[in-house]
Biopython code that builds the backbone (N, CA, C, O; Angstrom):
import numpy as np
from Bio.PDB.StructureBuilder import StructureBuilder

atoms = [
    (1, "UNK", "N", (4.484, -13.093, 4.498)),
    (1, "UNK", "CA", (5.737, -13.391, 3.822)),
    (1, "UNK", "C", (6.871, -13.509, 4.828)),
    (1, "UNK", "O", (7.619, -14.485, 4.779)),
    (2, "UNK", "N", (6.979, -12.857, 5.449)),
    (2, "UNK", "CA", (8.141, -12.569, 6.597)),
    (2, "UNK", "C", (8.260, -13.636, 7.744)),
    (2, "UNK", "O", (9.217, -14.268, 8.192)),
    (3, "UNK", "N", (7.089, -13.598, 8.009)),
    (3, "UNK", "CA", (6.006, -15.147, 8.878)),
    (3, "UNK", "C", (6.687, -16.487, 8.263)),
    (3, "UNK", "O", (7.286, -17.286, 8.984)),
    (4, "UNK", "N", (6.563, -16.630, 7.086)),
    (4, "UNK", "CA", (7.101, -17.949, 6.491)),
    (4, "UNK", "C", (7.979, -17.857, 6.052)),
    (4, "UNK", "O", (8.191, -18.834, 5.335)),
    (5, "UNK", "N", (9.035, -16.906, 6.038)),
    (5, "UNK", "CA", (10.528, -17.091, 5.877)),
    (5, "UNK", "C", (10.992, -17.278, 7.212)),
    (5, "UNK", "O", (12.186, -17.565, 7.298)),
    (6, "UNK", "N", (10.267, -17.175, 8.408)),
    (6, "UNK", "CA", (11.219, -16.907, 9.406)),
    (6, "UNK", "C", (10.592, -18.776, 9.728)),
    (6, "UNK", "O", (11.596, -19.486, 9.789)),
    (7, "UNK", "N", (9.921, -19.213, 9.830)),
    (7, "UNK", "CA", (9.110, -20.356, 9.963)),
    (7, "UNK", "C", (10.458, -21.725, 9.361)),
    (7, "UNK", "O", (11.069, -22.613, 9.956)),
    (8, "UNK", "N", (10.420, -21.135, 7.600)),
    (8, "UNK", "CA", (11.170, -21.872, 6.881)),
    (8, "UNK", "C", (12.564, -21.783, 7.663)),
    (8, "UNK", "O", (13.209, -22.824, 7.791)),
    (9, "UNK", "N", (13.128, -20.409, 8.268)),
    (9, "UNK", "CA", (14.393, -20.435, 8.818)),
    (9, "UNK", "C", (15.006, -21.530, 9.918)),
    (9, "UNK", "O", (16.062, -22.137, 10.098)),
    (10, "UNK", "N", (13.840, -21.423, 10.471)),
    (10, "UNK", "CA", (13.602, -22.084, 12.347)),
    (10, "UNK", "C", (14.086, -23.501, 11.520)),
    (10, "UNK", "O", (15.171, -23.994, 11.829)),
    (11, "UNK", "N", (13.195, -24.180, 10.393)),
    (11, "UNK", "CA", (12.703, -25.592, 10.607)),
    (11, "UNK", "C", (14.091, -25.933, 10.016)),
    (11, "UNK", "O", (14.706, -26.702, 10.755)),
    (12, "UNK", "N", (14.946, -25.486, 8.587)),
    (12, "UNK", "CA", (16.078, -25.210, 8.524)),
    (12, "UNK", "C", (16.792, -25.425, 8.905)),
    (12, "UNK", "O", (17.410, -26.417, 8.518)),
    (13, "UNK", "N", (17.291, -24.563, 10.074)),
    (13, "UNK", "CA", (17.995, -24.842, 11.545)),
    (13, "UNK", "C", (17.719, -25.963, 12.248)),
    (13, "UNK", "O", (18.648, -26.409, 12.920)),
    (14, "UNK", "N", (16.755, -26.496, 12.268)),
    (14, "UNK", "CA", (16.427, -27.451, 13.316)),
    (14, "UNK", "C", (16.770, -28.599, 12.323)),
    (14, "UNK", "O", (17.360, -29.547, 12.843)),
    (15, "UNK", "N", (16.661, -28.638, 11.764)),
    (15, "UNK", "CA", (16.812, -29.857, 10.654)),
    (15, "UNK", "C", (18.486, -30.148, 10.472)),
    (15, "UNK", "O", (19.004, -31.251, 10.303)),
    (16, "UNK", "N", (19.118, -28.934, 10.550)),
    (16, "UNK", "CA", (20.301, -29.070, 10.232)),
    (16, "UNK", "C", (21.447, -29.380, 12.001)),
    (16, "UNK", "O", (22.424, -30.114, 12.146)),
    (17, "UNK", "N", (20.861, -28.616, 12.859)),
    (17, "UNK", "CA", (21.109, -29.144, 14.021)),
    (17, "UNK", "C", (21.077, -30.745, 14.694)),
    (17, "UNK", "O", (21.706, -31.365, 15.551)),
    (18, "UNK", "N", (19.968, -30.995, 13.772)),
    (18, "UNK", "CA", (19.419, -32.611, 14.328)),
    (18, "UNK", "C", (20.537, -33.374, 13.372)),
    (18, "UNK", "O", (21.225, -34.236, 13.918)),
    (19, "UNK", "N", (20.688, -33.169, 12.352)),
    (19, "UNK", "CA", (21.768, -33.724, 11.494)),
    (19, "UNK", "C", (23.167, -33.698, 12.274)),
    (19, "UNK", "O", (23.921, -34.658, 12.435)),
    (20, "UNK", "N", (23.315, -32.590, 12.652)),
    (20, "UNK", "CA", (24.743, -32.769, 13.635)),
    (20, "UNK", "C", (24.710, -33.313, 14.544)),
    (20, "UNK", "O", (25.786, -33.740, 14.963)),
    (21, "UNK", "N", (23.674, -33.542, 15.197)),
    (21, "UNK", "CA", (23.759, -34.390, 16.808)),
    (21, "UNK", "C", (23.655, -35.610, 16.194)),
    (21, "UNK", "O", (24.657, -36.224, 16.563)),
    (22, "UNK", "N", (22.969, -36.355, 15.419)),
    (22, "UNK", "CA", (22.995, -37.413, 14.613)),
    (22, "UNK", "C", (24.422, -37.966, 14.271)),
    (22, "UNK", "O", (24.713, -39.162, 14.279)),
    (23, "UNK", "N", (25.150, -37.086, 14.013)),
    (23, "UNK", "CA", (26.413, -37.305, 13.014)),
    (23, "UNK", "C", (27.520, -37.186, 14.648)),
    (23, "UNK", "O", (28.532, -37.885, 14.699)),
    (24, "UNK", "N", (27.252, -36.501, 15.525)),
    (24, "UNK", "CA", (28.260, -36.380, 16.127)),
    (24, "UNK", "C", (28.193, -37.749, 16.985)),
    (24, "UNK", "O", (29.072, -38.572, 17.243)),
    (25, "UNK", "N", (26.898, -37.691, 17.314)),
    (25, "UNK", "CA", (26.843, -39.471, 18.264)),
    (25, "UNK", "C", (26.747, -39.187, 19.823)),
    (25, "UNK", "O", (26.992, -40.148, 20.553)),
    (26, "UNK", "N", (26.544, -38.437, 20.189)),
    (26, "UNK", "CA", (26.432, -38.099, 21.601)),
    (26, "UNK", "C", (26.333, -39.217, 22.442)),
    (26, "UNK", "O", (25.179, -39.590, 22.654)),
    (27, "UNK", "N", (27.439, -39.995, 23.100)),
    (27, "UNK", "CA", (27.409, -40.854, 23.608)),
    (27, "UNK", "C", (26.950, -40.867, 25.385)),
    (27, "UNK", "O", (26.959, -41.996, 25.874)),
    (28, "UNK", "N", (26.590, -39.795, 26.272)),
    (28, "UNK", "CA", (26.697, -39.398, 27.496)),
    (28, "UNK", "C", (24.940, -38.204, 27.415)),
    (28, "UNK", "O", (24.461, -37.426, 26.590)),
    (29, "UNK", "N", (24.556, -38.707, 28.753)),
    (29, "UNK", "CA", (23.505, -38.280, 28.787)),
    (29, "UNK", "C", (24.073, -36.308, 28.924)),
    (29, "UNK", "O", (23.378, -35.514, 28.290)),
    (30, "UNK", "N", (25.083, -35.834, 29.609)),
    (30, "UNK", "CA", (25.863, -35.026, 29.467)),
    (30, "UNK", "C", (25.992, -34.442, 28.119)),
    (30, "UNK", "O", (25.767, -33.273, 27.808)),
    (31, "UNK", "N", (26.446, -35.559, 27.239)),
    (31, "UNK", "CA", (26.671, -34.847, 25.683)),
    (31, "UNK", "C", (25.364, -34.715, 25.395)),
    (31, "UNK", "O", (25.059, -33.729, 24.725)),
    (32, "UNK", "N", (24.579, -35.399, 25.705)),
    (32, "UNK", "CA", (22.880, -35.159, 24.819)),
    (32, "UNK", "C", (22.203, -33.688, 25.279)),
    (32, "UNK", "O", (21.524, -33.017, 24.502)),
    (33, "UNK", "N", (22.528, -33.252, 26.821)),
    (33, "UNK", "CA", (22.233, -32.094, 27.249)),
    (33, "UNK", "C", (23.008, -31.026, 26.920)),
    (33, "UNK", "O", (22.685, -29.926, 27.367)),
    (34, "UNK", "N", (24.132, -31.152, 26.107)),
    (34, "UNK", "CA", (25.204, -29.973, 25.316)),
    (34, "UNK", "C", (24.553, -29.812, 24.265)),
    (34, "UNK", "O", (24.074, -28.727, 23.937)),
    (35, "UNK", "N", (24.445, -30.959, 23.548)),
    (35, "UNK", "CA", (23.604, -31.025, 22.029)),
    (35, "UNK", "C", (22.657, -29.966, 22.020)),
    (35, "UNK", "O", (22.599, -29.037, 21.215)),
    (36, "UNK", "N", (21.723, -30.257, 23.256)),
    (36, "UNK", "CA", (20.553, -29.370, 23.234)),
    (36, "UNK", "C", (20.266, -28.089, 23.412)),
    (36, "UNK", "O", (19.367, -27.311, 23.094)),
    (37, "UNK", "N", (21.246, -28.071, 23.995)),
    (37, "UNK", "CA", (21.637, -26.649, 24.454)),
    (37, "UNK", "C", (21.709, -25.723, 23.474)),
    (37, "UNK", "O", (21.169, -24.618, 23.435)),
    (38, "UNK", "N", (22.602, -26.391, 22.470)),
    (38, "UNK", "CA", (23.531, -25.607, 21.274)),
    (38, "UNK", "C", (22.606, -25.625, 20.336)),
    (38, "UNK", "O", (22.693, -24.985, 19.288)),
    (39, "UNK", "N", (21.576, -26.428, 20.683)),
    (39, "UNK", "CA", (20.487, -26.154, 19.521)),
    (39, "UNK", "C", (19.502, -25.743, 19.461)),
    (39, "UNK", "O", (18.993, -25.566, 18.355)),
    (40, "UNK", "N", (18.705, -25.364, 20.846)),
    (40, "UNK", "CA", (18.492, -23.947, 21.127)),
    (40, "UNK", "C", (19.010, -23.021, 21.161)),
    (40, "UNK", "O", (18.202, -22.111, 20.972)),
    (41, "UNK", "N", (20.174, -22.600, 21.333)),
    (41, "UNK", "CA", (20.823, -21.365, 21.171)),
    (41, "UNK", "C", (20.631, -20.882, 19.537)),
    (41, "UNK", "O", (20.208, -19.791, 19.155)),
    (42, "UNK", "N", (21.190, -22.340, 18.474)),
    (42, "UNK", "CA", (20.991, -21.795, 17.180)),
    (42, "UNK", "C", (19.540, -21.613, 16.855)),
    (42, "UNK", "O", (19.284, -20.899, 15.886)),
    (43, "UNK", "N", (18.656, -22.099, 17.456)),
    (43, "UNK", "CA", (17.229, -21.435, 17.217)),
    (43, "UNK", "C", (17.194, -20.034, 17.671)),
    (43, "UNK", "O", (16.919, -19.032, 17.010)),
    (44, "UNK", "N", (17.532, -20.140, 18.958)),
    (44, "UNK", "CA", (17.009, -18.492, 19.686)),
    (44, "UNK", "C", (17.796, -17.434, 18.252)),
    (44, "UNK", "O", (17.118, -16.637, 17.603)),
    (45, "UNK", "N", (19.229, -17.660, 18.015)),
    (45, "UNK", "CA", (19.741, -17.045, 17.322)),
    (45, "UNK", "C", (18.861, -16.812, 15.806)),
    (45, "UNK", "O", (18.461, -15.791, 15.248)),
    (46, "UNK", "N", (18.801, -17.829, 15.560)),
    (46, "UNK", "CA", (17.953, -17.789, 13.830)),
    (46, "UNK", "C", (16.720, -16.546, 14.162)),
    (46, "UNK", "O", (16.653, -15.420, 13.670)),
    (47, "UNK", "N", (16.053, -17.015, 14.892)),
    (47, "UNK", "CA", (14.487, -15.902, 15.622)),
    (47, "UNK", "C", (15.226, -14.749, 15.084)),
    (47, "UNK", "O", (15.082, -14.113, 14.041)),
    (48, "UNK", "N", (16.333, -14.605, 16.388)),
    (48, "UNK", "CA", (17.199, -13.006, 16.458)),
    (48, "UNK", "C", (17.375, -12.566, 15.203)),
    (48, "UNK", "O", (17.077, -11.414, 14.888)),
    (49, "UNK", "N", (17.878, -13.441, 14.358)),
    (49, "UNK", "CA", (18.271, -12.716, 12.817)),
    (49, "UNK", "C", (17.006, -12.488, 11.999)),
    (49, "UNK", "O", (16.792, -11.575, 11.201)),
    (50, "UNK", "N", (16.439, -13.202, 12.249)),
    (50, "UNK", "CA", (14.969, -13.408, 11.079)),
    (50, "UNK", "C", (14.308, -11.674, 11.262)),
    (50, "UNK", "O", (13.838, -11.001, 10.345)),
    (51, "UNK", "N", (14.465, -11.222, 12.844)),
    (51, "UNK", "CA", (13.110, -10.114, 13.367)),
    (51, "UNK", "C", (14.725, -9.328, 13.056)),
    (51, "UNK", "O", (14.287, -8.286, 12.569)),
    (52, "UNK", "N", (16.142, -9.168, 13.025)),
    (52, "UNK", "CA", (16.548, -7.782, 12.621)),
    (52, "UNK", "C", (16.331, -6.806, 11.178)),
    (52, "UNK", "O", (16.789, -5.665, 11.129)),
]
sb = StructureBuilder()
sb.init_structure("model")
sb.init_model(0)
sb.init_chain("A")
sb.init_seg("    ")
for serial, (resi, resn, name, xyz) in enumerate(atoms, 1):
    if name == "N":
        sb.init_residue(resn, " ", resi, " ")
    sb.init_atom(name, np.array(xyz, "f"), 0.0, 1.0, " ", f" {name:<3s}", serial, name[0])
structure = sb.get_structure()
């Protein structure tokens, strides 16, 4: 149970991250490596919350 809420959380996040880089337009190979950044971070973060 815990397994697939945290699963559902990740994909969630990632889904909703990809929507913002989508929407923001990252025009610079620079902006595409910020994008990514920030959207691993909101993964690492989601993990962090899912296991407190």
């Amino acid at each position: 149970m815990m397994r697939k809420k945290l699963i559902s959380l990740l994909l969630n996040t990632l889904v909703l991250v990809s929507l913002g880089t989508a929407v923001s337009g990252c025009s610079t190979i620079e902006g595409a490596g910020k994008d990514l950044e920030k959207a691993g971070e909101a993964i690492r973060d989601a993990a962090r919350n899912a296991n407190s």
